[in-house]
TORLO-724026 format. One record per residue (C-alpha): residue number from 1; residue in three letters; x, y, z. Coordinates in pm, 1 decimal. Layout:
! residues N
nr = NUM, rest = Ala, px = X, py = Y, pz = Z
...
! end
This chain:
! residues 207
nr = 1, rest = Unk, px = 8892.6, py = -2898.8, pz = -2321.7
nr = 2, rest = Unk, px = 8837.9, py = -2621.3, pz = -2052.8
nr = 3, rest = Unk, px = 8701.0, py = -2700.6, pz = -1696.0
nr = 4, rest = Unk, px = 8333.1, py = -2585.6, pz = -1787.3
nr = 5, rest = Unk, px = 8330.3, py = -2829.1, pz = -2094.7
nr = 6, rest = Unk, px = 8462.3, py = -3125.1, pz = -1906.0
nr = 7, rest = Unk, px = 8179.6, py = -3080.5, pz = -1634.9
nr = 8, rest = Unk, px = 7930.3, py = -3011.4, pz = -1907.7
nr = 9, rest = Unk, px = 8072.3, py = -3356.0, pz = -2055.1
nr = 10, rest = Unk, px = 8059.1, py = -3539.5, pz = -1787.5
nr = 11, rest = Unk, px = 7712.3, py = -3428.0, pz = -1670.1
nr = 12, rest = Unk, px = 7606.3, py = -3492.9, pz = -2066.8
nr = 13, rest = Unk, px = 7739.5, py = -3869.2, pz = -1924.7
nr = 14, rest = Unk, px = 7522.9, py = -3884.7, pz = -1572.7
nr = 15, rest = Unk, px = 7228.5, py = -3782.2, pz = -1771.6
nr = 16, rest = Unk, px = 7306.2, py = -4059.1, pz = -2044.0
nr = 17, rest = Unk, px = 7355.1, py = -4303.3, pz = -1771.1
nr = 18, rest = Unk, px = 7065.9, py = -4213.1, pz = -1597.0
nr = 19, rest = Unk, px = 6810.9, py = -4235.1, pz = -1905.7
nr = 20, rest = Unk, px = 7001.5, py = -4614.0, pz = -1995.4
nr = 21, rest = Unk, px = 6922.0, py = -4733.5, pz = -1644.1
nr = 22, rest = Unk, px = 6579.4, py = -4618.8, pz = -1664.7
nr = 23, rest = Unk, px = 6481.2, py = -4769.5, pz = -1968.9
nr = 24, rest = Unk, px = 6654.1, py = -5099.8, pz = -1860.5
nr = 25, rest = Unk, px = 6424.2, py = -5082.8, pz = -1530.8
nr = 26, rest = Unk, px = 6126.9, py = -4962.8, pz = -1720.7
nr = 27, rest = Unk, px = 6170.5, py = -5318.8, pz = -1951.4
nr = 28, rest = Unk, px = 6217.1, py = -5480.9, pz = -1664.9
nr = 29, rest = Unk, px = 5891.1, py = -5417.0, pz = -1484.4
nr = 30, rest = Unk, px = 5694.6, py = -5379.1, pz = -1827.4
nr = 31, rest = Unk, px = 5600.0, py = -5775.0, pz = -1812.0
nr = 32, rest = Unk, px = 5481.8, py = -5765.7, pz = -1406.2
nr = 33, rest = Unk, px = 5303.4, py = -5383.4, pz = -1504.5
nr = 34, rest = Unk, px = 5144.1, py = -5543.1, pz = -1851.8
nr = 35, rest = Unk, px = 5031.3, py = -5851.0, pz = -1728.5
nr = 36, rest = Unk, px = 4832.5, py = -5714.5, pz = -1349.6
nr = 37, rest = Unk, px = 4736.1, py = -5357.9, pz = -1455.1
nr = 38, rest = Unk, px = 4804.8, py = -5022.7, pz = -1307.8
nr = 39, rest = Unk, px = 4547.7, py = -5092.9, pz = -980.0
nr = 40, rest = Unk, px = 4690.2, py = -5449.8, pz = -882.0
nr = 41, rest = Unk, px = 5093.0, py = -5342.5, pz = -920.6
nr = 42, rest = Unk, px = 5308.7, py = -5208.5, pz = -679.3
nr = 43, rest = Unk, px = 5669.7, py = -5091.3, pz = -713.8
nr = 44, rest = Unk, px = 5715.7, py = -5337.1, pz = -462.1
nr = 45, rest = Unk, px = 5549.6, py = -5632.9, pz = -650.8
nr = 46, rest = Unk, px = 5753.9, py = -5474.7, pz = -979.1
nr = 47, rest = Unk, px = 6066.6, py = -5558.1, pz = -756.1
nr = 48, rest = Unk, px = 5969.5, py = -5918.8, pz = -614.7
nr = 49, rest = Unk, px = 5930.2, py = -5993.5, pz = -1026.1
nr = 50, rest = Unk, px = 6265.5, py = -5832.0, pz = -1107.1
nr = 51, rest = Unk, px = 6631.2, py = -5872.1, pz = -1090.1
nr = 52, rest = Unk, px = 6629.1, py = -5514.8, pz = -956.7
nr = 53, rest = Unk, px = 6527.5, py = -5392.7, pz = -567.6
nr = 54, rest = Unk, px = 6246.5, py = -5203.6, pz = -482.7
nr = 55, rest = Unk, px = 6533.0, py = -4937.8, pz = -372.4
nr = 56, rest = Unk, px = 6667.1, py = -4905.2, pz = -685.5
nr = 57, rest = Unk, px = 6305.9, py = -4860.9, pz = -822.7
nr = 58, rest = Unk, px = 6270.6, py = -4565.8, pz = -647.3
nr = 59, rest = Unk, px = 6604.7, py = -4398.7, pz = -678.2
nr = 60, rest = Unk, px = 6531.1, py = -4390.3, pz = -1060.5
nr = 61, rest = Unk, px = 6129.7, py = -4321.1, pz = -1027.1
nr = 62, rest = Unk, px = 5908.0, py = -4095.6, pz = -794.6
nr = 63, rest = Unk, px = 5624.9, py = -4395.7, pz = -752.8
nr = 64, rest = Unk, px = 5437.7, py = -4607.6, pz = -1002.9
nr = 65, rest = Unk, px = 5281.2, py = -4305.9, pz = -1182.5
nr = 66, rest = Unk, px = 5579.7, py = -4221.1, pz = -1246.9
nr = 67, rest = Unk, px = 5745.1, py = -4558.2, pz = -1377.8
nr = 68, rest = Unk, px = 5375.3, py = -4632.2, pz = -1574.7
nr = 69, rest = Unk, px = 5378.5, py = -4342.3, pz = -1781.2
nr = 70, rest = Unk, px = 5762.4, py = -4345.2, pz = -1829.8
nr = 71, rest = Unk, px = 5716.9, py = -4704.8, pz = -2038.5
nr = 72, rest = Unk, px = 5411.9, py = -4631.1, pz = -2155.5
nr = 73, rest = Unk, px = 5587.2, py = -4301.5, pz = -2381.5
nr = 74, rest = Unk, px = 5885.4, py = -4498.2, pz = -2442.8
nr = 75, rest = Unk, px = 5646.9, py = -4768.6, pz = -2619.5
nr = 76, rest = Unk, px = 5454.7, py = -4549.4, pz = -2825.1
nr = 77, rest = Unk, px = 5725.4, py = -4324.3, pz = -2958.9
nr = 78, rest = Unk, px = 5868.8, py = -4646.4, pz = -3107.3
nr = 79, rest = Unk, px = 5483.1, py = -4688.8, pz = -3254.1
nr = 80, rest = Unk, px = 5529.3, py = -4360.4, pz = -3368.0
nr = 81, rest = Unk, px = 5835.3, py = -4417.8, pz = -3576.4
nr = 82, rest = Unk, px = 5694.0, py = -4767.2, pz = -3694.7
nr = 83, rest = Unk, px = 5369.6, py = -4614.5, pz = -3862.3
nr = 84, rest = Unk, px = 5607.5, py = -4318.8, pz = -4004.6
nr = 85, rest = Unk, px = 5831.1, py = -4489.5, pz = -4171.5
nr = 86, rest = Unk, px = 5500.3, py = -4646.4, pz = -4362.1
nr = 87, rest = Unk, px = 5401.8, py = -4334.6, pz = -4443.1
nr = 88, rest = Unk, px = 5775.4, py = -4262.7, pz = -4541.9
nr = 89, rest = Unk, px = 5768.0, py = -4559.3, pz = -4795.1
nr = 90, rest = Unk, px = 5466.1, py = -4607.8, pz = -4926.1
nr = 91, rest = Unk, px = 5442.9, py = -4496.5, pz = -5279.8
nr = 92, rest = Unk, px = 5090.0, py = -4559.1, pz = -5328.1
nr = 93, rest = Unk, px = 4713.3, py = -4492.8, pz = -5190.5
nr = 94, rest = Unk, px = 4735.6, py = -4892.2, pz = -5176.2
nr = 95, rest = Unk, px = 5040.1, py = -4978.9, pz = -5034.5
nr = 96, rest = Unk, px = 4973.2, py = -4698.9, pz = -4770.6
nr = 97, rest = Unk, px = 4663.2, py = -4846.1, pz = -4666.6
nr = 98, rest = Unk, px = 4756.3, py = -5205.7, pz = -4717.2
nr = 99, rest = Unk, px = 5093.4, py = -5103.2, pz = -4460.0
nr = 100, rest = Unk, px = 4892.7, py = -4935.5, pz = -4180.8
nr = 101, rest = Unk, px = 4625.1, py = -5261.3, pz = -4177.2
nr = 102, rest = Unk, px = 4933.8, py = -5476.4, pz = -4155.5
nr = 103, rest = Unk, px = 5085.6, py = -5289.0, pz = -3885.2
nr = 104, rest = Unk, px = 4770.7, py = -5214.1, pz = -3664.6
nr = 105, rest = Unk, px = 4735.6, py = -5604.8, pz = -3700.9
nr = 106, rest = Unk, px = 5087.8, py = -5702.0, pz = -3625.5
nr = 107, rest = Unk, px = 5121.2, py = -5491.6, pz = -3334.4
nr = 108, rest = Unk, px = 4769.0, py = -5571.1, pz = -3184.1
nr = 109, rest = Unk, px = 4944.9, py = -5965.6, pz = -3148.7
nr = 110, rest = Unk, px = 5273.0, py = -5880.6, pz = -3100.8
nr = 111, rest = Unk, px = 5235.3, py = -5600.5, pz = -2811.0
nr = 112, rest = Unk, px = 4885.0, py = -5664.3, pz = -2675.5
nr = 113, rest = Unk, px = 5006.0, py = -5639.2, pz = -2331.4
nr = 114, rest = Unk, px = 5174.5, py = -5298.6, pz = -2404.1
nr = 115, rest = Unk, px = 4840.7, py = -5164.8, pz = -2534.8
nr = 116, rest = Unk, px = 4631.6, py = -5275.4, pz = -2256.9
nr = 117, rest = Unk, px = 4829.7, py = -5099.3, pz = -2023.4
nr = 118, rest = Unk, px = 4774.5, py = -4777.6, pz = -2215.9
nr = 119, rest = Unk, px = 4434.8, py = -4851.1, pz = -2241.5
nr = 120, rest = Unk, px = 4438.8, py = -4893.7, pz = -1864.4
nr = 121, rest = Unk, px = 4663.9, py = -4569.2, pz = -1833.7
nr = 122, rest = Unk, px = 4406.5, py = -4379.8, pz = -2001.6
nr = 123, rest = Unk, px = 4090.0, py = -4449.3, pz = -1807.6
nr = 124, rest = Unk, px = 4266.4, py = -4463.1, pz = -1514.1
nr = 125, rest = Unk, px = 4359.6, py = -4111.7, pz = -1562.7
nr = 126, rest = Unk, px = 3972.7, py = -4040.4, pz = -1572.3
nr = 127, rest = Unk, px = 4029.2, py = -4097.1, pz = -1164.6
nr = 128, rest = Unk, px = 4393.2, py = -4014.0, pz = -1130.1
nr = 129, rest = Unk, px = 4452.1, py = -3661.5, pz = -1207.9
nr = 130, rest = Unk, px = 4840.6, py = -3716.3, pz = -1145.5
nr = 131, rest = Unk, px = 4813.5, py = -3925.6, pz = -1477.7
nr = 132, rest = Unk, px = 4610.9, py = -3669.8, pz = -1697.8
nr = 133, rest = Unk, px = 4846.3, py = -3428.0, pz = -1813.1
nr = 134, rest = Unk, px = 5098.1, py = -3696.5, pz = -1940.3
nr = 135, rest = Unk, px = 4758.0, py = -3893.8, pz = -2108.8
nr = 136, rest = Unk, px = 4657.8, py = -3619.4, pz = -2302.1
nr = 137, rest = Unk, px = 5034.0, py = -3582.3, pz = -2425.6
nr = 138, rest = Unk, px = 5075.9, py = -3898.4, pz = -2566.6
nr = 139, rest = Unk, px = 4699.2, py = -3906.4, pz = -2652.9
nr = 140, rest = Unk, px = 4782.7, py = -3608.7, pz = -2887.3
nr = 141, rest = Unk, px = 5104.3, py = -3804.7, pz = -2981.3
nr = 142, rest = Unk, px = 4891.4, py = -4073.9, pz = -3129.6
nr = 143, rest = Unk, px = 4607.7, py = -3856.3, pz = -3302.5
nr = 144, rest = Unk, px = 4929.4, py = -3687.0, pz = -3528.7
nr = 145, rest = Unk, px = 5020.0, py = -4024.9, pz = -3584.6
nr = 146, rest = Unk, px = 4753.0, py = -4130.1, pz = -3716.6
nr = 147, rest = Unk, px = 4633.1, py = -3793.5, pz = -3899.9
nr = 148, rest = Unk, px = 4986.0, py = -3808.3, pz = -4080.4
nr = 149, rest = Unk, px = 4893.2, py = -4153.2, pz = -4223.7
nr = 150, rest = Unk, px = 4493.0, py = -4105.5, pz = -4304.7
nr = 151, rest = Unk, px = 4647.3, py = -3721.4, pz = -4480.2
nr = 152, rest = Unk, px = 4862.0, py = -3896.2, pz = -4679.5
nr = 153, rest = Unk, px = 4655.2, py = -4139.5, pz = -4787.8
nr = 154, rest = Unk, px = 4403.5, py = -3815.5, pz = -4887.9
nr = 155, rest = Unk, px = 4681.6, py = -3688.9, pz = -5086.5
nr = 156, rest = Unk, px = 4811.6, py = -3992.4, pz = -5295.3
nr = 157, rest = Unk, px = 4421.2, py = -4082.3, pz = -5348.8
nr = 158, rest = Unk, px = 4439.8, py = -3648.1, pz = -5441.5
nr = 159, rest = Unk, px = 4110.4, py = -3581.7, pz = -5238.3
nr = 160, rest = Unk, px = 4128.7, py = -3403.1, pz = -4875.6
nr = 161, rest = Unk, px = 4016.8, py = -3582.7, pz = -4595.6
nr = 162, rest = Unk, px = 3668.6, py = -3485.6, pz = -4473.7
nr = 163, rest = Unk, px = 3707.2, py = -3548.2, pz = -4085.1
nr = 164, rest = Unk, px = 3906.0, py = -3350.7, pz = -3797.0
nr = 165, rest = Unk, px = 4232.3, py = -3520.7, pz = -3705.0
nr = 166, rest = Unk, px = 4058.4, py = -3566.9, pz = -3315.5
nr = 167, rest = Unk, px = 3777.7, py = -3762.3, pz = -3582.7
nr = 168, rest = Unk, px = 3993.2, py = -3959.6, pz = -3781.4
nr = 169, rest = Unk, px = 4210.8, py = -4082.5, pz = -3443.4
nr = 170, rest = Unk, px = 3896.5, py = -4107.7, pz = -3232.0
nr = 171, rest = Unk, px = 3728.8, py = -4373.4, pz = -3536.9
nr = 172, rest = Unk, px = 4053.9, py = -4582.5, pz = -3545.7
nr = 173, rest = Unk, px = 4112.6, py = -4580.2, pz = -3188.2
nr = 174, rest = Unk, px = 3815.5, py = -4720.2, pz = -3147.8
nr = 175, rest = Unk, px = 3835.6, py = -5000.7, pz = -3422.2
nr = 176, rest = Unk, px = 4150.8, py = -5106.4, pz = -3247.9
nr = 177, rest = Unk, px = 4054.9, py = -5040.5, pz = -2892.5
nr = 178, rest = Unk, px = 3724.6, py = -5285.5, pz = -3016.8
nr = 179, rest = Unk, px = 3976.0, py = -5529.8, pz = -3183.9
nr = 180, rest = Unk, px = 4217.5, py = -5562.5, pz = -2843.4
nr = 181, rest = Unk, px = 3954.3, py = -5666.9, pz = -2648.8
nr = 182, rest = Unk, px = 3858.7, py = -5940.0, pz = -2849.3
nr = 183, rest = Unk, px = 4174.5, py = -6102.1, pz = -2922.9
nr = 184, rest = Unk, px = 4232.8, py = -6103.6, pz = -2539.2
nr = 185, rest = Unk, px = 3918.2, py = -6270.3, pz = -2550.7
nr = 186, rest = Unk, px = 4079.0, py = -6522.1, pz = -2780.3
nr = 187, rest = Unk, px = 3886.8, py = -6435.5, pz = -3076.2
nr = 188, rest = Unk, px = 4078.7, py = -6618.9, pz = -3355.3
nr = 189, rest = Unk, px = 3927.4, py = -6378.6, pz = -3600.7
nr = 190, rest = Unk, px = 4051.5, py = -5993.5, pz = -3403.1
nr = 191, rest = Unk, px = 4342.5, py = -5964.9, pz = -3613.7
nr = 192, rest = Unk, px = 4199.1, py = -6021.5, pz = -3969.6
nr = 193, rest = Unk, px = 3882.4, py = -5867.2, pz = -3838.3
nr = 194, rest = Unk, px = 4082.4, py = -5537.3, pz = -3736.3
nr = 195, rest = Unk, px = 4281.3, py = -5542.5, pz = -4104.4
nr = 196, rest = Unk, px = 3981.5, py = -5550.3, pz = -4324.6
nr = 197, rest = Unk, px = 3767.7, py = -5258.1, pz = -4078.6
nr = 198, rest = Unk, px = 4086.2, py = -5062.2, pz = -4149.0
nr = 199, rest = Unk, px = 4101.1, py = -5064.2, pz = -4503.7
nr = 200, rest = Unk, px = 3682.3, py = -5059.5, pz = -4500.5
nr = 201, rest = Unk, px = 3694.8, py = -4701.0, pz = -4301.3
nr = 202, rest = Unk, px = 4001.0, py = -4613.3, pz = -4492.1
nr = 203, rest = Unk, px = 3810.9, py = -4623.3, pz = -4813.0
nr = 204, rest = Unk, px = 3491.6, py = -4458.7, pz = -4652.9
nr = 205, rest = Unk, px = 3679.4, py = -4156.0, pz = -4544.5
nr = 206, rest = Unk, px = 3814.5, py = -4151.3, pz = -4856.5
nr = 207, rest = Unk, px = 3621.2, py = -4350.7, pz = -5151.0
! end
């Protein structure tokens, strides 16, 4: 191996290192970030709750914007691959729209805290123009998403789908924006209420 590939190599390493050490820091402070909100957390509080300093915090991110948005896109690419690999499977109009109600419902209990951070994120960044341009990225993230599971459905029902894709994500958001704030409520019924909305605007977009 010559000189330049060995400190291309080894730089290939840092960079691997670095990226591993920030996703174990951004796990680390998701808890402390998910359960006080972007206004009431401080890298400093993110510390105090974590195994890690507030010195080490911020040798690995700018500030909080940073660290926020950083586990906020690491979360939601893993939703992205979840709902793809539905659409990947599915064989049917039925079992696509049966796997997309089950998912929306098993990840509205399973990472409710994640989602209300986002949901924070995002009208925070109505105020915090720092926050904006990485919003609208994973904002657009999530409207393919979901346009790549509502298109699919059009084609294995063989009709095309009559709304936009900013539609289509804007009508769902909102059924599961509307569904997260009741079951951190404690409505018992958010879950199977969210499920059969889903397949109900499923089937209205596409009857």
């Amino acid at each position: 191996m010559s000189t330049a590939e060995k400190a291309g190599h080894a730089s290939g390493n840092r960079s691997d290192r670095v990226e591993e050490r920030r996703r174990e820091l951004a796990d680390a402070a998701l808890t402390t970030l998910s359960e006080l909100g972007y206004a009431r957390t401080s890298l400093r509080e993110i510390a105090q709750n974590s195994a890690f300093s507030h010195g080490v915090l911020h040798y690995y991110f700018r500030d909080k914007v940073d660290l926020i948005t950083y586990c906020v896109r690491q979360y939601k690419a893993a939703c992205v691959l979840r709902y793809d690999q539905i659409v990947a499977t599915a064989g049917t109009a039925d079992a696509l729209a049966t796997g997309f109600a089950d998912g929306l419902v098993a990840t509205l209990v399973e990472d409710a805290r994640m989602h209300r951070l986002w949901y924070d994120l995002r009208s925070q960044s109505l105020f915090e123009e720092s926050f904006r341009a990485d919003v609208l990225d994973i904002d657009a993230t999530l409207e393919r998403m979901v346009w790549r599971i509502v298109s699919r459905y059009g084609e294995l029902c063989d009709r095309p789908v009559p709304t936009s894709p900013a539609m289509t994500y804007a009508l769902f958001d909102g059924l599961f924006q509307q569904a997260l704030l009741h079951h951190v409520a404690g409505s018992p019924t958010a879950g199977p209420d969210l499920h059969a909305r889903a397949l109900d605007l499923l089937g209205r977009l596409l009857p």
